[in-house]
C-alpha positions in Angstrom: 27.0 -8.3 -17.3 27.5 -6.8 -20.7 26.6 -3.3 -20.6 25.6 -0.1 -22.6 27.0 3.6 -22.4 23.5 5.9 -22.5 24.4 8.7 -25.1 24.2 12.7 -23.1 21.3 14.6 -24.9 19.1 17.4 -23.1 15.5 16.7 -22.0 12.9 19.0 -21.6 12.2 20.5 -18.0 8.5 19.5 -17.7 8.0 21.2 -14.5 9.3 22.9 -11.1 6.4 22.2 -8.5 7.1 23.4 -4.6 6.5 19.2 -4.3 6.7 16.0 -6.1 5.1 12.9 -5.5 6.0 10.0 -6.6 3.6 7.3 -6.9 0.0 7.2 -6.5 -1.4 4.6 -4.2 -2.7 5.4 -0.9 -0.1 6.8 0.8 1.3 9.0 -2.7 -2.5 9.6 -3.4 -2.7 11.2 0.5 0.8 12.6 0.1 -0.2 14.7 -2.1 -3.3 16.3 -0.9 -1.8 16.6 2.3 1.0 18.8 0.8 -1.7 21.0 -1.6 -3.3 21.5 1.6 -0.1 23.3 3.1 -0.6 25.3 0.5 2.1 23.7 -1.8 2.1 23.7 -5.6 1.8 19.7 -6.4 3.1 17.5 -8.9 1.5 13.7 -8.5 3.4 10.7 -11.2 2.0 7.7 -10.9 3.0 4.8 -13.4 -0.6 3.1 -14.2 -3.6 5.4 -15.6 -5.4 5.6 -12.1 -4.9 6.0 -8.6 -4.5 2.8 -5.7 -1.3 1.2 -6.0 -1.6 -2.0 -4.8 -5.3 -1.7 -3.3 -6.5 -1.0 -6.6 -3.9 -2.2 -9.4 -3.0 -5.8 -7.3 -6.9 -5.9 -6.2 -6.0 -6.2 -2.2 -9.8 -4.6 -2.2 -10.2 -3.6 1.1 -9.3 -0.7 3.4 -7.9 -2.9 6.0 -6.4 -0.8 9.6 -9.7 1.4 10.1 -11.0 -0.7 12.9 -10.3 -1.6 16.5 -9.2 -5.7 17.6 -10.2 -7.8 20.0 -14.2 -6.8 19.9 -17.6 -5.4 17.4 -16.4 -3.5 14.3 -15.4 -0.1 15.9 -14.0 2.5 13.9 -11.0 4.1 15.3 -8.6 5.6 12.6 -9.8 8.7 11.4 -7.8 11.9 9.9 -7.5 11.4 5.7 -8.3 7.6 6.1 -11.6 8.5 7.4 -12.1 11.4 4.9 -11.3 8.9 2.2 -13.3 6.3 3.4 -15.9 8.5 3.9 -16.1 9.7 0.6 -15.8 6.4 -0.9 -19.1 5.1 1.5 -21.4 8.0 0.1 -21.0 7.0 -3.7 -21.5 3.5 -2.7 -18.1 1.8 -2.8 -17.2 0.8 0.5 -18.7 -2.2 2.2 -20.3 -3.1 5.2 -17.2 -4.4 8.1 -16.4 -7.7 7.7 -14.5 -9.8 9.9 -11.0 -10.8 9.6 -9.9 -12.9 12.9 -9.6 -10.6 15.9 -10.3 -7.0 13.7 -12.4 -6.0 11.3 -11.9 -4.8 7.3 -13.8 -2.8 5.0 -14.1 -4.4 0.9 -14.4 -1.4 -1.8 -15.5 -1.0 -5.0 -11.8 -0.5 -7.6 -13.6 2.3 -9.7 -15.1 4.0 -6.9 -11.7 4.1 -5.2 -10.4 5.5 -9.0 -12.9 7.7 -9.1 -12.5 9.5 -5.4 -8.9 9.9 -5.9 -9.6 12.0 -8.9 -12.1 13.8 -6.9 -9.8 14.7 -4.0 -6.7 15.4 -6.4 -8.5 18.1 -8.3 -10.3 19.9 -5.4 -6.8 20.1 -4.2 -5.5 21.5 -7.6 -2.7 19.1 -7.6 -1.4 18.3 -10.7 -1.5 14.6 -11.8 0.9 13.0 -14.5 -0.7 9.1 -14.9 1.4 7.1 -17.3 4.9 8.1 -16.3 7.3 6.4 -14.4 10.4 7.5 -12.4 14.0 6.8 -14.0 16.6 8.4 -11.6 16.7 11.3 -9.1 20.2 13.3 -9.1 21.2 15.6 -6.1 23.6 18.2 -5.4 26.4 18.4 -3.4 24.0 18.6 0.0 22.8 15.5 -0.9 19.0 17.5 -1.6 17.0 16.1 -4.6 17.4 18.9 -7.5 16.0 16.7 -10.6 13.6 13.7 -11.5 14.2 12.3 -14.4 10.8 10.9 -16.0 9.2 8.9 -18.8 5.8 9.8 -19.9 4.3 9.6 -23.5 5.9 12.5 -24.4 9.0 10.6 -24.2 11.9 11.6 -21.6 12.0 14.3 -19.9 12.8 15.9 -16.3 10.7 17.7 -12.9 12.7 20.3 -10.7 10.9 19.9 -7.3 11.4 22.0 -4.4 10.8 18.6 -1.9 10.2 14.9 -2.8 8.2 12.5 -1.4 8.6 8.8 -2.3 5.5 7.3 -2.5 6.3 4.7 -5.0 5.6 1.3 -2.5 9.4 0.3 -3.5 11.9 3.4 -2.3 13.0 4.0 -5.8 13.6 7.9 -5.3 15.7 6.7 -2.3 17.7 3.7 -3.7 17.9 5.7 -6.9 19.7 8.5 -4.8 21.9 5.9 -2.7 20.4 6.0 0.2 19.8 3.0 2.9 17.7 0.9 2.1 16.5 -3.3 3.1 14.1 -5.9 1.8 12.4 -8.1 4.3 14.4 -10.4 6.7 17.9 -11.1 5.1 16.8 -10.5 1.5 13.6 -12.2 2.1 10.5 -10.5 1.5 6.4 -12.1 1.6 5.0 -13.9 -0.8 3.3 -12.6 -3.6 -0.7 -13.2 -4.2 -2.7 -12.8 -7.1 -6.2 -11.8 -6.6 -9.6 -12.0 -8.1 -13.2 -11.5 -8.6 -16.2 -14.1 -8.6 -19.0 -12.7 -10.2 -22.7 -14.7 -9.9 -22.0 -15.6 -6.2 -25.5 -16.8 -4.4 -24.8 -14.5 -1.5 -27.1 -15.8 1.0 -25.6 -19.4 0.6 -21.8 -17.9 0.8 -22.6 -15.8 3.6 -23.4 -18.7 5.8 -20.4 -20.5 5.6 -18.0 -19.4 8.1 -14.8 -18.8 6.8 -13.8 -21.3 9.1 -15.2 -23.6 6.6 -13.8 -22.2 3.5 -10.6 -23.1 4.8 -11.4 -26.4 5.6 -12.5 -27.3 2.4 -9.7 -25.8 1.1 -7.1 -28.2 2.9 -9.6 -31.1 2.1 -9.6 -30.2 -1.3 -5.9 -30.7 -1.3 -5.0 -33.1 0.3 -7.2 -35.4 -1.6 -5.8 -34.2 -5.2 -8.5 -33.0 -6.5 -7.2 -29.1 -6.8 -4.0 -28.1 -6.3 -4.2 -25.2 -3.7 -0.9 -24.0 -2.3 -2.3 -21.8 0.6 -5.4 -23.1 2.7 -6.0 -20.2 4.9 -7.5 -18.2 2.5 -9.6 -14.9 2.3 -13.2 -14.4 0.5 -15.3 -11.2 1.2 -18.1 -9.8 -0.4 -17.8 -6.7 -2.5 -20.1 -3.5 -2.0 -22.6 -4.5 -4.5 -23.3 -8.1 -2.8 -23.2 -9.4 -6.5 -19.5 -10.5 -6.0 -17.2 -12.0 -4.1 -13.4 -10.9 -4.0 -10.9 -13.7 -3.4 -7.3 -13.2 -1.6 -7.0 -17.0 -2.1 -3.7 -17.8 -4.0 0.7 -17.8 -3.1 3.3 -17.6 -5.5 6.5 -19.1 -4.7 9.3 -20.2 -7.6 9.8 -23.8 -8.3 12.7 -24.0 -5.7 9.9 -22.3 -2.8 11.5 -19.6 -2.5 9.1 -16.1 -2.8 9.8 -14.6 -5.6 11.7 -10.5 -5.7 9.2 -7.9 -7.1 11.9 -6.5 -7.7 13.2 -8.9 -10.3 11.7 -8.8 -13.4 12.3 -12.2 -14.3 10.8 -13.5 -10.8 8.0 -11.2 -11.1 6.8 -12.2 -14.4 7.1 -16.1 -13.3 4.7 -14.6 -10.5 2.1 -13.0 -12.6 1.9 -16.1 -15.0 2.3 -18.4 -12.5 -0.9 -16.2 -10.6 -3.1 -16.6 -13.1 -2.6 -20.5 -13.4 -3.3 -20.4 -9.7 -6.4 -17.9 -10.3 -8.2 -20.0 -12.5 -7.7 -23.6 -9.5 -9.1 -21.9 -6.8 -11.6 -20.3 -9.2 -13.0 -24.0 -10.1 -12.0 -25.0 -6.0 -14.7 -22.5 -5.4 -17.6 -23.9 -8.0 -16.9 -27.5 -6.9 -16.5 -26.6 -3.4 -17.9 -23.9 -1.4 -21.4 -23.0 -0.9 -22.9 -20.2 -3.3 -20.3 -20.4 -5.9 -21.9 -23.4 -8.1 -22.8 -20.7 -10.8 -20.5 -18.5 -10.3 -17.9 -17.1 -13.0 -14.4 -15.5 -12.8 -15.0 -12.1 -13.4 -11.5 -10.7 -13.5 -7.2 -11.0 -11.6 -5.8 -7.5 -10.7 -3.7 -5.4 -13.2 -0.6 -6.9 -11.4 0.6 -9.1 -8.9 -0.4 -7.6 -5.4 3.4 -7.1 -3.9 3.3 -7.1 0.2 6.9 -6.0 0.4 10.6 -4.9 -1.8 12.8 -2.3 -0.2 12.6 -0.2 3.6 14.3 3.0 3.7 16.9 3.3 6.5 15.0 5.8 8.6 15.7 8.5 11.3 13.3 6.2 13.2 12.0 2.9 13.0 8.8 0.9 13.6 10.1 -1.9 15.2 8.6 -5.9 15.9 8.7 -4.8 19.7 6.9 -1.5 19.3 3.6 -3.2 17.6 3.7 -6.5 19.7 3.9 -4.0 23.2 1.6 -1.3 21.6 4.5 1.7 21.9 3.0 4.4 21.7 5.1 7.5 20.2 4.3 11.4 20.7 3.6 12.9 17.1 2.9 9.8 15.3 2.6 9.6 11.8 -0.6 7.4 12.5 -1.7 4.5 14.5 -3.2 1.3 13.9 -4.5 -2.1 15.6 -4.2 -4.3 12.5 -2.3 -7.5 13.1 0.8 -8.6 12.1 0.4 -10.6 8.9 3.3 -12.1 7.4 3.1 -14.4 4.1 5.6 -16.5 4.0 6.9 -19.5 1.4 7.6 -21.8 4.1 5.5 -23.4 6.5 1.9 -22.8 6.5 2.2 -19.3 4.8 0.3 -17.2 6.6 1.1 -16.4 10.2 -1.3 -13.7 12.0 -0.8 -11.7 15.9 -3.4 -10.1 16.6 -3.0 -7.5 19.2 -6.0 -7.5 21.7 -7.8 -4.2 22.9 -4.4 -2.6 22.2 -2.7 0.0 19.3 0.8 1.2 18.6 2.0 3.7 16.3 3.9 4.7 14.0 6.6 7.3 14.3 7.0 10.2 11.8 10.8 9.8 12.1 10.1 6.1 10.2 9.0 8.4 7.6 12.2 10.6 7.4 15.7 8.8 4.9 18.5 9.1 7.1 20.0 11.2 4.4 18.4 13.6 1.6 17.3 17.3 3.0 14.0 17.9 1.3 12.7 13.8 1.1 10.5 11.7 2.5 8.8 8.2 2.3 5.5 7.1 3.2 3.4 4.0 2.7 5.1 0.6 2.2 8.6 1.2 2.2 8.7 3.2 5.7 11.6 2.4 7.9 10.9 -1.0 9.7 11.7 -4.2 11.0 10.8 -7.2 8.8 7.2 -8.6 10.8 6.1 -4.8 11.8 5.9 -4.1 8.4 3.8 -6.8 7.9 1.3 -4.9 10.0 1.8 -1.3 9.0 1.6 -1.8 4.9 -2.0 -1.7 5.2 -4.2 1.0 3.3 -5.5 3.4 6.4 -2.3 3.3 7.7 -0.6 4.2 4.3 -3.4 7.0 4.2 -2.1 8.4 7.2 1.3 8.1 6.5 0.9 9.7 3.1 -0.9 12.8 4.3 1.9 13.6 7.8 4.6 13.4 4.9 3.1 15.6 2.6 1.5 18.4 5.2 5.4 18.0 6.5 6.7 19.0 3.2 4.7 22.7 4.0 6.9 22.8 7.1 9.6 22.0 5.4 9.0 24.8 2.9 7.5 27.3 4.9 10.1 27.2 7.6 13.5 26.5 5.5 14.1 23.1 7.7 15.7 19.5 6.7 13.5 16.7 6.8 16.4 15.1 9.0 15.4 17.3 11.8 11.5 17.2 11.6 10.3 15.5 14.7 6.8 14.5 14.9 4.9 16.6 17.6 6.3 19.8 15.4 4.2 18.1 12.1 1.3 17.3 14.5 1.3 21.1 15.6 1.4 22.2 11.8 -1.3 20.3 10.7 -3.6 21.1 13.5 -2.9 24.8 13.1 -4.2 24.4 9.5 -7.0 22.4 10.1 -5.8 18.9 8.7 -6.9 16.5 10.5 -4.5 14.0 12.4 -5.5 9.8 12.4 -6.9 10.7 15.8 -9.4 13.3 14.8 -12.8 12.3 13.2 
């Protein structure tokens, strides 16, 4: 590949906090309250003009992980994702549980999540930089992160943080850095899916139709040529103002069947394109189709592609297949969760689901911790797992969880003088109880 020598010029030092975050979604969003609440001075950058990451920019819609399997909808994951979700049901933008398979979700409203995050950011006094995007992270000779160098519209310019946490869903602070990283099984990561929104939906009529049914009509629909649908076992729940319905209907593979790489930017704008196409056939699928839909009107796709999966840190610990499917349960975990394994594939029929019955497992803090990098961590998405368990833990309560252990960690980090390498769980559980922050266990 042809390449270009950057020119050396200086850039301005934008700030020094005690910790950076980067990348807002749930787990970056949680991060960094967590670490204001260990009395850190916080610096948030997230690359879109809002909070949510993939629940909000890729529409995924719904705080999925809150809720025990195998029985009613029973709330069981508290700490921050509780607080959030909590905050999020008083101003109306959180749904009722709905079912999905063995467990339960919860549908929310995209500017009421926007609008909570701000809320929670600034009674934390943590400082929030939307619109700029991470470029590199250099080190020193201990391999600790010393500078972030950032784009913003002020142009280029660089953050001296004390401790880093990489929030960013894709482990660019740790790849940047050279640290371990994966993606998927053998390069292969989940598929893609572009939501959307059906506004006009006769609720009563749609509400009757087991989803059952939905995907029935789907595979009917296909087989006989009328609409070309890729993926049959689709998703459809109503959103908190029973007015419309949010659809997790569509998969994106290239023309070969392969998924695309989100992080390829030539596979990843095929996918976006390629999701809209796809938007607009299950869109009329639905008119023609499915009960309560016969007026009903596209109302909008997400800002991007929702992306399930790029690269894993290599972690002091891991999460691994065995440890969900036996329900391991570790001392100090990060969080906890009974959401099923969910894996979106190319092949096949897509979409495989395990549900784990009347059981949890959890998730280590050590899955959190790079196995190199003194004062960094990683939380949400890009924890340290095996392939299929990721496919369980990428969900939003558990990145809420995640998100806030990382960043109340960073205060005992600080406060104490220690490595990440040699944080251990049950000594971040102790840290946060002794200050009040509440672990996924606590309501």
């Amino acid at each position: 590949m042809k390449t270009f020598q950057t020119p050396s010029f200086p850039v301005p030092v934008l700030a020094e906090p005690d910790v950076c975050v980067v990348g807002g979604g749930p787990a970056g969003l949680a991060a960094a309250v967590g670490a204001a609440r260990s009395g850190q001075r916080v610096l948030l950058l997230e690359k879109y003009g809002f909070c949510g990451g993939a629940t909000v920019a890729g529409l995924s819609g719904t705080i999925c992980g809150l809720y025990a399997g195998g029985g009613p909808a029973r709330q069981i994951v508290f700490g921050f994702a509780g607080e959030f979700a909590g905050r999020l049901r008083a101003r109306g933008g959180l749904g009722e549980p709905v079912r999905f398979g063995r467990t339960w979700l919860a549908p929310h409203d995209p500017f009421c999540w926007k609008e909570t995050a701000d809320e929670l950011l600034a009674a934390a006094g943590v400082v929030v930089r939307y619109h700029t995007v991470f470029l590199k992270a250099y080190a020193d000779a201990s391999g600790a992160v010393r500078t972030l160098l950032v784009r913003g519209p002020e142009g280029i310019y660089a953050v001296e943080p004390k401790a880093v946490v990489d929030a960013s869903g894709d482990a660019e602070v740790v790849a940047s850095l050279g640290g371990g990283t994966g993606q998927g099984r053998d390069g292969v990561v989940q598929t893609p899916t572009m939501v959307f929104r059906m506004g006009g939906v006769n609720m009563g009529k749609f509400l009757r139709t087991e989803p059952e049914e939905i995907e029935r009509l789907a595979a009917e629909a296909s087989r006989s040529g009328s609409h070309a649908l890729p993926r049959h076992h689709v998703y459809v729940f109503p959103m908190p103002n029973r007015a419309e319905a949010l659809c997790n209907m569509t998969r994106i593979t290239l023309p070969g069947g392969r998924a695309p790489r989100p992080l390829s930017g030539e596979d990843l704008s095929f996918a976006e394109a390629a999701g809209r196409g796809q938007v607009r056939e299950y869109a009329r699928f639905l008119r023609d189709r499915v009960p309560g839909f016969a007026g009903a009107h596209l109302v909008d796709s997400g800002t991007q592609v929702g992306i399930r999966q790029t690269r894993s840190i290599v972690g002091v610990g891991r999460l691994t297949n065995a440890d969900v499917l036996s329900g391991r349960k570790y001392p100090g975990s990060a969080t906890f969760s009974a959401w099923p394994i969910e894996v979106h594939a190319a092949e096949g029929s897509g979409v495989t689901i395990h549900h784990l019955e009347n059981d949890t497992y959890d998730i280590p803090f050590e899955a959190l911790v790079p196995a190199a990098g003194p004062n960094l961590l990683a939380a949400g998405r890009c924890l340290s797992a095996e392939h299929e368990a990721l496919a369980s833990a990428r969900v939003t309560a558990q990145c809420l969880g995640m998100g806030y252990a990382a960043g109340a960690a960073c205060g005992l980090m600080r406060a104490e003088g220690l490595a990440s390498q040699v944080l251990t769980g049950p000594a971040v559980r102790a840290w946060m109880h002794a200050r009040g922050l509440k672990t996924a266990d606590q309501s």
